[in-house]
VOGUZA-344281 format. One record per residue: x, y, z of N, C-alpha, C, CB in turn; chain; residue in three letters. Coordinates in steps of 0.02 Angstrom, whole numbers, plus 50000, padded with zeros to 5 digits. Glycine has a CB too. Example, Ala and Ser with C-alpha at 12.3 -4.5 7.8 and 13.67 -1.06 7.14 Angstrom:
VOGUZA-344281
<node <50660; 49716; 50390>; <50615; 49775; 50390>; <50660; 49835; 50390>; <50565; 49776; 50452>; 'A'; 'ALA'>;
<node <50642; 49888; 50354>; <50684; 49947; 50357>; <50645; 50002; 50394>; <50704; 49970; 50286>; 'A'; 'SER'>;
This chain:
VOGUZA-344281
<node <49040; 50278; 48938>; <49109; 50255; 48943>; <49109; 50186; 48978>; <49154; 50306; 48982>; 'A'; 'UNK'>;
<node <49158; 50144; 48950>; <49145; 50076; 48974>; <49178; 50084; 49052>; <49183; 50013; 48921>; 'A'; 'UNK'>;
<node <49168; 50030; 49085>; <49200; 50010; 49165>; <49261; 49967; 49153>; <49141; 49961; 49220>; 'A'; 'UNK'>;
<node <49318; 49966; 49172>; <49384; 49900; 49159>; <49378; 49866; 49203>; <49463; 49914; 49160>; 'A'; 'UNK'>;
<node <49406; 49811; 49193>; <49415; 49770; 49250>; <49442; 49796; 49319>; <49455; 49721; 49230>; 'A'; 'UNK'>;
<node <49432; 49780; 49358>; <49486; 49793; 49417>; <49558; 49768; 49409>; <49462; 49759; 49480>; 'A'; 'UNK'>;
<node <49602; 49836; 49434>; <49672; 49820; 49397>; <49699; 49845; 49341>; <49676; 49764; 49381>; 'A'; 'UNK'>;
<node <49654; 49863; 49315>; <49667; 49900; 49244>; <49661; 49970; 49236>; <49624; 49878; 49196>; 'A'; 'UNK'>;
<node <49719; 49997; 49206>; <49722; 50088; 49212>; <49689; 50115; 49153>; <49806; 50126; 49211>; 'A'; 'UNK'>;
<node <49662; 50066; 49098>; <49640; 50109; 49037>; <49574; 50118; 49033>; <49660; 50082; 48973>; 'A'; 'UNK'>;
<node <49541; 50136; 49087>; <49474; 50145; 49097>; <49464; 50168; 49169>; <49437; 50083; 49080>; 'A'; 'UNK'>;
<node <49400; 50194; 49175>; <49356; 50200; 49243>; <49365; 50113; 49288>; <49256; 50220; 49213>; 'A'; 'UNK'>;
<node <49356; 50133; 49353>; <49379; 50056; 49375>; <49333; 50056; 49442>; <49477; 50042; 49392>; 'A'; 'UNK'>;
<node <49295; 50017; 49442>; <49232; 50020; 49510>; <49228; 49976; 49545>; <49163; 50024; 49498>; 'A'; 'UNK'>;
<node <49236; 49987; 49613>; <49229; 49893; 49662>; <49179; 49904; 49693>; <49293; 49859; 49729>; 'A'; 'UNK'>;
<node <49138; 49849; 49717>; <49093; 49862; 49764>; <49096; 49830; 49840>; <49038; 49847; 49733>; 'A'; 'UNK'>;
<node <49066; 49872; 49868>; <49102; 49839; 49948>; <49104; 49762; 49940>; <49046; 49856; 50029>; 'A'; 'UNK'>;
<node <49069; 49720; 49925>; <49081; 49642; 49929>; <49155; 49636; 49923>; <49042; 49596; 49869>; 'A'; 'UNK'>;
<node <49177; 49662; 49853>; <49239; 49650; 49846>; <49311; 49713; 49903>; <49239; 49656; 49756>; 'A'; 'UNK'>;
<node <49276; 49752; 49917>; <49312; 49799; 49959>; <49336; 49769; 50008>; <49279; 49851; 49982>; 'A'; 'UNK'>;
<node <49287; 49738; 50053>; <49270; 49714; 50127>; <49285; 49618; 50103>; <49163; 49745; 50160>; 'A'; 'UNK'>;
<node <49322; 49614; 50078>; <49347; 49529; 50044>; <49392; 49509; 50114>; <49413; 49529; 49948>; 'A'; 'UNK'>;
<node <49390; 49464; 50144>; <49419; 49441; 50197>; <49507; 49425; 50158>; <49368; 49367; 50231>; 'A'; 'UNK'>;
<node <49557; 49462; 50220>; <49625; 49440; 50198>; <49659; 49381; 50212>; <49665; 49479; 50217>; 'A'; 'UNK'>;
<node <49721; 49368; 50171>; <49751; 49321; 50206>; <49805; 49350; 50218>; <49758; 49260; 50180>; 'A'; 'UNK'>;
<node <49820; 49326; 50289>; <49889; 49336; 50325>; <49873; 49423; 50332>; <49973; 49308; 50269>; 'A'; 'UNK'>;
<node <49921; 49440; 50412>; <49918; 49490; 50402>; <49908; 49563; 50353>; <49941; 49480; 50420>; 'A'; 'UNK'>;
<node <49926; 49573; 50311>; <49907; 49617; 50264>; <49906; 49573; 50190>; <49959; 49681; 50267>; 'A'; 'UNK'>;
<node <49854; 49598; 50158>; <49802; 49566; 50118>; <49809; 49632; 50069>; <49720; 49546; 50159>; 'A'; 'UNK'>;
<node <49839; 49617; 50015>; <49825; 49673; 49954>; <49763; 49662; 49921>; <49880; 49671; 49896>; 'A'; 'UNK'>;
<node <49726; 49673; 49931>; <49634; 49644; 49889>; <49627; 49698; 49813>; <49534; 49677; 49968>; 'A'; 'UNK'>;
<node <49675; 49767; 49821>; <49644; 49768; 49740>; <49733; 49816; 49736>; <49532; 49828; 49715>; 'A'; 'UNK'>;
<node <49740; 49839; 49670>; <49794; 49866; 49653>; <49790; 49898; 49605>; <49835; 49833; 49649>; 'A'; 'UNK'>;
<node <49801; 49952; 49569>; <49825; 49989; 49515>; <49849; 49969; 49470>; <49857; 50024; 49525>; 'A'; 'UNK'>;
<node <49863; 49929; 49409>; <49883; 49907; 49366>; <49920; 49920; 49298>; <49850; 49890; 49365>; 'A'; 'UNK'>;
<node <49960; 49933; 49260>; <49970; 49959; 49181>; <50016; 49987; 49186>; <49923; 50003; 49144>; 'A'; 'UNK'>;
<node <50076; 49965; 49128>; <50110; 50050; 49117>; <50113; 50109; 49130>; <50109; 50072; 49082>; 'A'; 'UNK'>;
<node <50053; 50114; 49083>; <50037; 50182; 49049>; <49999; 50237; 49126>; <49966; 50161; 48967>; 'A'; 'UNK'>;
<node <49998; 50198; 49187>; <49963; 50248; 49225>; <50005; 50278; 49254>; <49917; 50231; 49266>; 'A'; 'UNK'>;
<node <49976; 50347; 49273>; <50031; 50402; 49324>; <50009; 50414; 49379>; <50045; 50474; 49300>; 'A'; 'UNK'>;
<node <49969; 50340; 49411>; <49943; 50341; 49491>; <49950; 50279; 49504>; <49866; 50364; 49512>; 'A'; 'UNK'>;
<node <49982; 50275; 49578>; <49971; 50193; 49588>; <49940; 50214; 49683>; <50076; 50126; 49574>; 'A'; 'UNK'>;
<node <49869; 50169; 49648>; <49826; 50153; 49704>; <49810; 50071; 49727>; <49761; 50189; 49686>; 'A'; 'UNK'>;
<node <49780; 50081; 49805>; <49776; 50002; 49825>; <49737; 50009; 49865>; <49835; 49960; 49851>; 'A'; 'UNK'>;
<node <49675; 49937; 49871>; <49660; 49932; 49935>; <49688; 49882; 49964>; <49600; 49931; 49946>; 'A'; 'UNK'>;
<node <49690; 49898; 50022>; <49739; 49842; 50065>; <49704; 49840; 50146>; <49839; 49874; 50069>; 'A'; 'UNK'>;
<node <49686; 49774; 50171>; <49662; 49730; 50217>; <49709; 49720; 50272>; <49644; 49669; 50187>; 'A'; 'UNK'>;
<node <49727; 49764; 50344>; <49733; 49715; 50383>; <49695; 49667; 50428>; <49759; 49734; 50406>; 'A'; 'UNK'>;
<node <49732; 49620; 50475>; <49713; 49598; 50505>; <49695; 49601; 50552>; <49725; 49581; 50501>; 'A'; 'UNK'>;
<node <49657; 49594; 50605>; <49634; 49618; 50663>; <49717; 49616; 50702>; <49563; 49566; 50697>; 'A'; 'UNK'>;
<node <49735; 49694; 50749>; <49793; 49685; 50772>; <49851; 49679; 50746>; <49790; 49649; 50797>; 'A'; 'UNK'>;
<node <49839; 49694; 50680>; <49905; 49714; 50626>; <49950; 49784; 50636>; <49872; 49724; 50545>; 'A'; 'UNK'>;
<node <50030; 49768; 50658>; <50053; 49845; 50674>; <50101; 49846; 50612>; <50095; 49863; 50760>; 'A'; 'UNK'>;
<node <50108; 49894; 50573>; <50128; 49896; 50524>; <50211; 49947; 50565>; <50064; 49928; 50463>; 'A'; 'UNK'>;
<node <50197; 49965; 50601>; <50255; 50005; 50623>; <50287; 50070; 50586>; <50306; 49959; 50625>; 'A'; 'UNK'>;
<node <50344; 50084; 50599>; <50360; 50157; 50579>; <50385; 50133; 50512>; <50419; 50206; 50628>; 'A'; 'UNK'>;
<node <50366; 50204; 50469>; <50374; 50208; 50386>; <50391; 50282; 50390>; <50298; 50187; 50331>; 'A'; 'UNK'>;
<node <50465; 50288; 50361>; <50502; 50352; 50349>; <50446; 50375; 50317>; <50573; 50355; 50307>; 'A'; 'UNK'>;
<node <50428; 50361; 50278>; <50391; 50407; 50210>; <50415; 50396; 50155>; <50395; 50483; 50209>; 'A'; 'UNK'>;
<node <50386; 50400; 50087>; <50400; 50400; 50038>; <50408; 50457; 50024>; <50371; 50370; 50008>; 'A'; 'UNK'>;
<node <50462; 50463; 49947>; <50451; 50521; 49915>; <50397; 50607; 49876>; <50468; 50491; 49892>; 'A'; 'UNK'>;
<node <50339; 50554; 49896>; <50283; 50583; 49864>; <50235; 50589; 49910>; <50258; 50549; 49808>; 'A'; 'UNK'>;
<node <50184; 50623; 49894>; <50124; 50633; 49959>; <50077; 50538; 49970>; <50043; 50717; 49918>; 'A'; 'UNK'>;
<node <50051; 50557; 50001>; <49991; 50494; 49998>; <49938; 50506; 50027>; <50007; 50431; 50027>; 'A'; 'UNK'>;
<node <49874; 50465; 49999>; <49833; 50506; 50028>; <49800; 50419; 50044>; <49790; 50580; 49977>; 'A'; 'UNK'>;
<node <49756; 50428; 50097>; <49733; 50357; 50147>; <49671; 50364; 50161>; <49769; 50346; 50221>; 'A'; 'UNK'>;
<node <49619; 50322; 50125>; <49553; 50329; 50126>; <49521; 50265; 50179>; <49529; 50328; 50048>; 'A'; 'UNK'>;
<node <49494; 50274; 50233>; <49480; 50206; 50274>; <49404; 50185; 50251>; <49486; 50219; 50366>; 'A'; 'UNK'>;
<node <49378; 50116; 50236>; <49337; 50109; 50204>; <49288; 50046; 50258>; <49367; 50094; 50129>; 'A'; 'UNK'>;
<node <49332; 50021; 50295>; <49298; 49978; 50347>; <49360; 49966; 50396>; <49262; 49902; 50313>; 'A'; 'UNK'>;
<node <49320; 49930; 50453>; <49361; 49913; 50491>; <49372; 49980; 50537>; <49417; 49883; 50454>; 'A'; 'UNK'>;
<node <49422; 49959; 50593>; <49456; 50024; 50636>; <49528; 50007; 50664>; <49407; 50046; 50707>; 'A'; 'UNK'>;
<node <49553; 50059; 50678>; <49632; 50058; 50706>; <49661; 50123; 50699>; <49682; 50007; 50665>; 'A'; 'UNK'>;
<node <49703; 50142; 50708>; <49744; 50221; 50724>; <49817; 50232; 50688>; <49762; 50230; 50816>; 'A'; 'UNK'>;
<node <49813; 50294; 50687>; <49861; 50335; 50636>; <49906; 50362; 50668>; <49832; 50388; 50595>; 'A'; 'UNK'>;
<node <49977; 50325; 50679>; <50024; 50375; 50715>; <50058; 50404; 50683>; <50064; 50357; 50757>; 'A'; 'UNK'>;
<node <50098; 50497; 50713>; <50114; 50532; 50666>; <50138; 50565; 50733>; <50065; 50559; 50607>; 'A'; 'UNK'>;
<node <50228; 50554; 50708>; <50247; 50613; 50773>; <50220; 50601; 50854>; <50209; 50692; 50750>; 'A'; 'UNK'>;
<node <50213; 50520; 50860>; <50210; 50515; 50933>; <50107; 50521; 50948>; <50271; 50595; 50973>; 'A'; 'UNK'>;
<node <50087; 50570; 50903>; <50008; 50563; 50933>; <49989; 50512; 50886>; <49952; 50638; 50929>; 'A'; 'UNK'>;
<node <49929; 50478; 50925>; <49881; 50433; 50891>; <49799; 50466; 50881>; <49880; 50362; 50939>; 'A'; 'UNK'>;
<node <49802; 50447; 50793>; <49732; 50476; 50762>; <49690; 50421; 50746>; <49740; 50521; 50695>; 'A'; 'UNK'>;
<node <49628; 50421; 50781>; <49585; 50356; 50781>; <49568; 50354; 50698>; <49507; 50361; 50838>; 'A'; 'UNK'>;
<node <49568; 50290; 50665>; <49560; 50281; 50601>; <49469; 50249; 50591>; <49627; 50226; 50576>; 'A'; 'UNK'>;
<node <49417; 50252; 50553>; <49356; 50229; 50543>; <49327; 50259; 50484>; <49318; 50239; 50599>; 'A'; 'UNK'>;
<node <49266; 50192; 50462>; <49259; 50202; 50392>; <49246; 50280; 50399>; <49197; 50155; 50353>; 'A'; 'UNK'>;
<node <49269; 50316; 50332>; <49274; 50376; 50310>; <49328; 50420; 50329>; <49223; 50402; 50323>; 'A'; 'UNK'>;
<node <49350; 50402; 50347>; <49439; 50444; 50396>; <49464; 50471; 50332>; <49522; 50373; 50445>; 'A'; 'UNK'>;
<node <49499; 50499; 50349>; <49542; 50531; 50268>; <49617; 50562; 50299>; <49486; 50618; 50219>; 'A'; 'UNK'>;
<node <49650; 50518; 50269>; <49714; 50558; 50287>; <49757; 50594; 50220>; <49765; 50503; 50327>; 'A'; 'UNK'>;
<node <49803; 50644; 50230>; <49831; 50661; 50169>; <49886; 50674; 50204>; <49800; 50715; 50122>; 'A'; 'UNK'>;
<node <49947; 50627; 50179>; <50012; 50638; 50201>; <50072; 50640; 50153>; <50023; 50593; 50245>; 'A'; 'UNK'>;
<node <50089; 50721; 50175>; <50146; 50733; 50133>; <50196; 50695; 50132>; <50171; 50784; 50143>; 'A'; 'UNK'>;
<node <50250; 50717; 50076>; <50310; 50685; 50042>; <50327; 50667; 50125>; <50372; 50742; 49985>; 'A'; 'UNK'>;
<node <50369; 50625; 50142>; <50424; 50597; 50177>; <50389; 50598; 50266>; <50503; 50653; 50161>; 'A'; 'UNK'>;
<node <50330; 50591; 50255>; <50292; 50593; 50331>; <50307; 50520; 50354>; <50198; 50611; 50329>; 'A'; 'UNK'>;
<node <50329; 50525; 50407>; <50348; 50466; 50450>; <50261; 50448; 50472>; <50411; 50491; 50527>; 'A'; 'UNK'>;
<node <50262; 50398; 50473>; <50183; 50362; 50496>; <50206; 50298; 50507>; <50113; 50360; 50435>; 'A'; 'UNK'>;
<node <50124; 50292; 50566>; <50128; 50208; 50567>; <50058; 50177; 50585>; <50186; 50178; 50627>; 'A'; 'UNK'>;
<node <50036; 50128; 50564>; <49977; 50103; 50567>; <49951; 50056; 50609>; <49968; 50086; 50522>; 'A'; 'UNK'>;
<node <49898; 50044; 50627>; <49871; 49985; 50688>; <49819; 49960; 50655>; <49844; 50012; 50768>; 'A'; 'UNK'>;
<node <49808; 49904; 50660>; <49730; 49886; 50614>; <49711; 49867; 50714>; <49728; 49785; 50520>; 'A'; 'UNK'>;
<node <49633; 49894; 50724>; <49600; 49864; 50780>; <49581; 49807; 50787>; <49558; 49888; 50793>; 'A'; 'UNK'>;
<node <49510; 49773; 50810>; <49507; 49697; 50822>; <49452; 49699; 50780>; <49497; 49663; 50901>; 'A'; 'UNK'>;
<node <49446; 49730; 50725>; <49397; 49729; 50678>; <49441; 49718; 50615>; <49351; 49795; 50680>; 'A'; 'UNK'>;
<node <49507; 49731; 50634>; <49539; 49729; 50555>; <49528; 49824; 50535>; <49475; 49657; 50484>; 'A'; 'UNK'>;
<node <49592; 49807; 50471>; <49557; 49884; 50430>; <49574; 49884; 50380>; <49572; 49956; 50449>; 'A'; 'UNK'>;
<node <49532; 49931; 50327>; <49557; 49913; 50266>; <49507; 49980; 50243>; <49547; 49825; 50235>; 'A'; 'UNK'>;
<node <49565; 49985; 50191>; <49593; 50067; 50167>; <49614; 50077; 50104>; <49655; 50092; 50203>; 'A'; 'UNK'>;
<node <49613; 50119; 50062>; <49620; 50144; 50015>; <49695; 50173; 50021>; <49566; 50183; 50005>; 'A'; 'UNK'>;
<node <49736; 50166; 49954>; <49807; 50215; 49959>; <49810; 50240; 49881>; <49893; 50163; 49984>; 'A'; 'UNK'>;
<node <49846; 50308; 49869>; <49835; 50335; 49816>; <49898; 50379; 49827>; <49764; 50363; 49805>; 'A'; 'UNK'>;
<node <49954; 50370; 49761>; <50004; 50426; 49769>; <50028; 50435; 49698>; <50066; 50408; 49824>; 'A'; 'UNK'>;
<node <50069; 50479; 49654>; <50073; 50488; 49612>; <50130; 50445; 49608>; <50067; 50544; 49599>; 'A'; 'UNK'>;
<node <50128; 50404; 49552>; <50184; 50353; 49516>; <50244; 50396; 49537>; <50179; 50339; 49422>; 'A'; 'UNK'>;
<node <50300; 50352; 49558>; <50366; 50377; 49542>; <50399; 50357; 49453>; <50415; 50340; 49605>; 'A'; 'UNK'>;
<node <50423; 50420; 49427>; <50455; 50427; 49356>; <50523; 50381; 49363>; <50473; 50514; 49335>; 'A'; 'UNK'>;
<node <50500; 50359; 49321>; <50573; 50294; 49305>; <50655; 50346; 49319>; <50570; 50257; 49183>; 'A'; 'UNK'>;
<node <50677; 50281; 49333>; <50746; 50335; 49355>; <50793; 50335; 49283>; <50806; 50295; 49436>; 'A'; 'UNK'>;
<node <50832; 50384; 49268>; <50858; 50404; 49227>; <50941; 50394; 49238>; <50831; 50463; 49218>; 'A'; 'UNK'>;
<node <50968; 50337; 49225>; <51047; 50332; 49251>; <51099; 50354; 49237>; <51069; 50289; 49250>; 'A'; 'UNK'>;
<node <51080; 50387; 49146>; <51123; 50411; 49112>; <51177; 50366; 49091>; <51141; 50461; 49142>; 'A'; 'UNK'>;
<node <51175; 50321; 49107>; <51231; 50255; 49094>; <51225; 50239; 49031>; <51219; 50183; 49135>; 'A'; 'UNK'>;
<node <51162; 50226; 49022>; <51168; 50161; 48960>; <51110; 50124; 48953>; <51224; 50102; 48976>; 'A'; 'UNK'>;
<node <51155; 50087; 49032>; <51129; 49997; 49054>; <51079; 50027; 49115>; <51213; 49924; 49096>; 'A'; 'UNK'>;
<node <51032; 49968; 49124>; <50978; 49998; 49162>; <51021; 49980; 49247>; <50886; 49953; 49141>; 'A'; 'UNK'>;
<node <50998; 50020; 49281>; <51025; 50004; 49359>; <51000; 49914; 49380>; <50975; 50073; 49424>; 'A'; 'UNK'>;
<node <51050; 49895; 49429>; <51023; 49819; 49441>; <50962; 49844; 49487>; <51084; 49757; 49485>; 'A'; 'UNK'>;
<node <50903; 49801; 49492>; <50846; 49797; 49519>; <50822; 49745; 49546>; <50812; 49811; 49486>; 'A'; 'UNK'>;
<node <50859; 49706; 49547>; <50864; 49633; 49595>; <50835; 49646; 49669>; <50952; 49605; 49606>; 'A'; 'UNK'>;
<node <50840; 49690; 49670>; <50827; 49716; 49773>; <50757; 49756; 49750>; <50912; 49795; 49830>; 'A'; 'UNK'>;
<node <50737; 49755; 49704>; <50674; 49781; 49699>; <50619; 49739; 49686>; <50673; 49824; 49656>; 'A'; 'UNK'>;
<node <50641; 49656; 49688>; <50604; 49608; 49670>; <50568; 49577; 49739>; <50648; 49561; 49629>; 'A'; 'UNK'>;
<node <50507; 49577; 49731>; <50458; 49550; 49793>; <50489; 49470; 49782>; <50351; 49562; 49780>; 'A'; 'UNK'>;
<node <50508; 49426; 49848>; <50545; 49378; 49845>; <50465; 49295; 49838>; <50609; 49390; 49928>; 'A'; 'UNK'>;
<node <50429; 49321; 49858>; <50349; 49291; 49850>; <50333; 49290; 49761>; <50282; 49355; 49900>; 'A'; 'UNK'>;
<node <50318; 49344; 49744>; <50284; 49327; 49708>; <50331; 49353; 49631>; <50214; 49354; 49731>; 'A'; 'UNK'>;
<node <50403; 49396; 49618>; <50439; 49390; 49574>; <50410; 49481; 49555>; <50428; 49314; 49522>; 'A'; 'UNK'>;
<node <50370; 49522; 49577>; <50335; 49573; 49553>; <50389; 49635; 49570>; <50257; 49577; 49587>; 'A'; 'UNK'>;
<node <50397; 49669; 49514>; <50421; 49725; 49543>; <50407; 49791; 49589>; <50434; 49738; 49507>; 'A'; 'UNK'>;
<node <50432; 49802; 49640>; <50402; 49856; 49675>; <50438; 49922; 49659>; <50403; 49840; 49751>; 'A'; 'UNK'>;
<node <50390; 49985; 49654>; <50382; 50027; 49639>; <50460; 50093; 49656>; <50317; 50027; 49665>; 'A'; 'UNK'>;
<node <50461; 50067; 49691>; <50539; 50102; 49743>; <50570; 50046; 49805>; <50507; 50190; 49802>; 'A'; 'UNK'>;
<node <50631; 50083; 49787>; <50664; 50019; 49849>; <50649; 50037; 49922>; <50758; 50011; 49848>; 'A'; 'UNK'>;
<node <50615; 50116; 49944>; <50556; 50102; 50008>; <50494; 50051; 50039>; <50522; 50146; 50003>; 'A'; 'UNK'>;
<node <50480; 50028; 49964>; <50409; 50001; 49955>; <50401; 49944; 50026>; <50401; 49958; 49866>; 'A'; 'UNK'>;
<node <50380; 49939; 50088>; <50356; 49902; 50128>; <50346; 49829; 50123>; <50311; 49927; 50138>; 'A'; 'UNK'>;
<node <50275; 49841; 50086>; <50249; 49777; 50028>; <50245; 49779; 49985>; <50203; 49748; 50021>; 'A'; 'UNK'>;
<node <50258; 49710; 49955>; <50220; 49713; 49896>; <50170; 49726; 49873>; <50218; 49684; 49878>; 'A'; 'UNK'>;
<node <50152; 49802; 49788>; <50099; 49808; 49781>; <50032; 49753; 49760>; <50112; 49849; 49750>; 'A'; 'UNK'>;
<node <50086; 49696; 49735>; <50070; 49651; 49676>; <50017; 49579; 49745>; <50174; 49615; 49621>; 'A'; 'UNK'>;
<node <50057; 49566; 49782>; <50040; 49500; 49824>; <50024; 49524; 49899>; <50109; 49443; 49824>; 'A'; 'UNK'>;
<node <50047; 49579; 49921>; <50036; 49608; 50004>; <50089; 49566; 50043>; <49948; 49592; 50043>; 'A'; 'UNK'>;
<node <50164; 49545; 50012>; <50207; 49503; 50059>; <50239; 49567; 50071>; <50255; 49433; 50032>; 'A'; 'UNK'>;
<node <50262; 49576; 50136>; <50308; 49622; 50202>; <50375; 49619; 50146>; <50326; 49569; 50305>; 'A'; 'UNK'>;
<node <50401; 49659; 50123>; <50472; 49657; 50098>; <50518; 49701; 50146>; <50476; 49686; 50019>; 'A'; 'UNK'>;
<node <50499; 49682; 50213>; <50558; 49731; 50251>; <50510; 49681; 50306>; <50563; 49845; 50250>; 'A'; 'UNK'>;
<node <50559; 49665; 50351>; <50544; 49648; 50418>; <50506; 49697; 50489>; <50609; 49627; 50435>; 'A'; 'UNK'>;
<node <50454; 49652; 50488>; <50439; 49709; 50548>; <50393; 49663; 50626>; <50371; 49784; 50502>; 'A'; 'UNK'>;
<node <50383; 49714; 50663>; <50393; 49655; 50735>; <50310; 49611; 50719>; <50397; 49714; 50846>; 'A'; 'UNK'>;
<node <50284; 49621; 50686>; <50225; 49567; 50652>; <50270; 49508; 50607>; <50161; 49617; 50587>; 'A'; 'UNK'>;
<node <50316; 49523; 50572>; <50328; 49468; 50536>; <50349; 49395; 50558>; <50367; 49488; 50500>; 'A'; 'UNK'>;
<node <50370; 49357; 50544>; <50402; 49286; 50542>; <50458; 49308; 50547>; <50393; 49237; 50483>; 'A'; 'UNK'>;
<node <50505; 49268; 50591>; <50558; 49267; 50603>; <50585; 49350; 50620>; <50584; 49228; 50549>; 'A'; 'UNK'>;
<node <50540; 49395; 50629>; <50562; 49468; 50666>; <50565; 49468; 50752>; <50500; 49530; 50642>; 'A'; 'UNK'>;
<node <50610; 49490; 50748>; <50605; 49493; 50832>; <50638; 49512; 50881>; <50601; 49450; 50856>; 'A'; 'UNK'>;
């Protein structure tokens, strides 16, 4: 069976640490992404920066599961902190409040959750989606929770790391 490019859902898809462990820019660094229509998973690796706090995240609708692949930093959940390092594995259900720390090594991690199904409006006309548009790079994000962008790694919600947050 052939290998796809990276990015591409119509095949097997393989990185190798060179490209895993790719130095980011700016605090969070989307280095690979899930790609296509036709797929019913959207996965990412994503790079912080040394000292990156990603802060509290209600949760999404769906589970997620968080593979740490280099780097170190900690997993908060409900007030305790879970030290994060290559091989950590987290699996967090639908609507788990979390929040992330990249250490002074940076971290960078794997994410994997089942696609959300297009919404069904019954209208007609499709719902406006203007507020679902990453303002960087024009890409659509996945749900109007979505943090970052899957497409570029720009912050689409303010948080006390960003520019002009404070």
């Amino acid at each position: 069976m052939p290998v796809s490019e990276p990015g591409d859902a119509r095949g097997p898809v393989l990185l190798g640490p060179h490209q895993t462990r790719a130095p980011g820019r700016g605090p969070v660094h989307l280095v690979w992404s899930l790609r296509g229509r036709g797929r019913d998973l959207d996965a990412a690796v994503v790079r912080l920066a040394p000292g990156t706090d990603l802060g509290q995240d209600a949760g999404a609708g769906h589970g997620l599961l968080l593979t740490v692949l280099a780097g170190e930093g900690e997993l908060r959940l409900d007030g305790a902190a879970f030290p994060l390092a290559p091989g950590a594995l987290a699996w967090l259900p639908a609507r788990t409040a979390h929040a992330l720390r990249a250490g002074d090594q940076g971290l960078t991690y794997t994410t994997a959750h089942r696609r959300p199904a297009p919404a069904d409006t019954g209208a007609g006309e499709p719902a406006c989606l203007l507020d679902r548009l990453c303002p960087e790079c024009g890409h659509l994000t996945a749900t109007r929770e979505d943090r970052f962008c899957a497409h570029c790694g720009h912050a689409l919600t303010e948080t006390e790391d960003a520019p002009g947050a404070g």
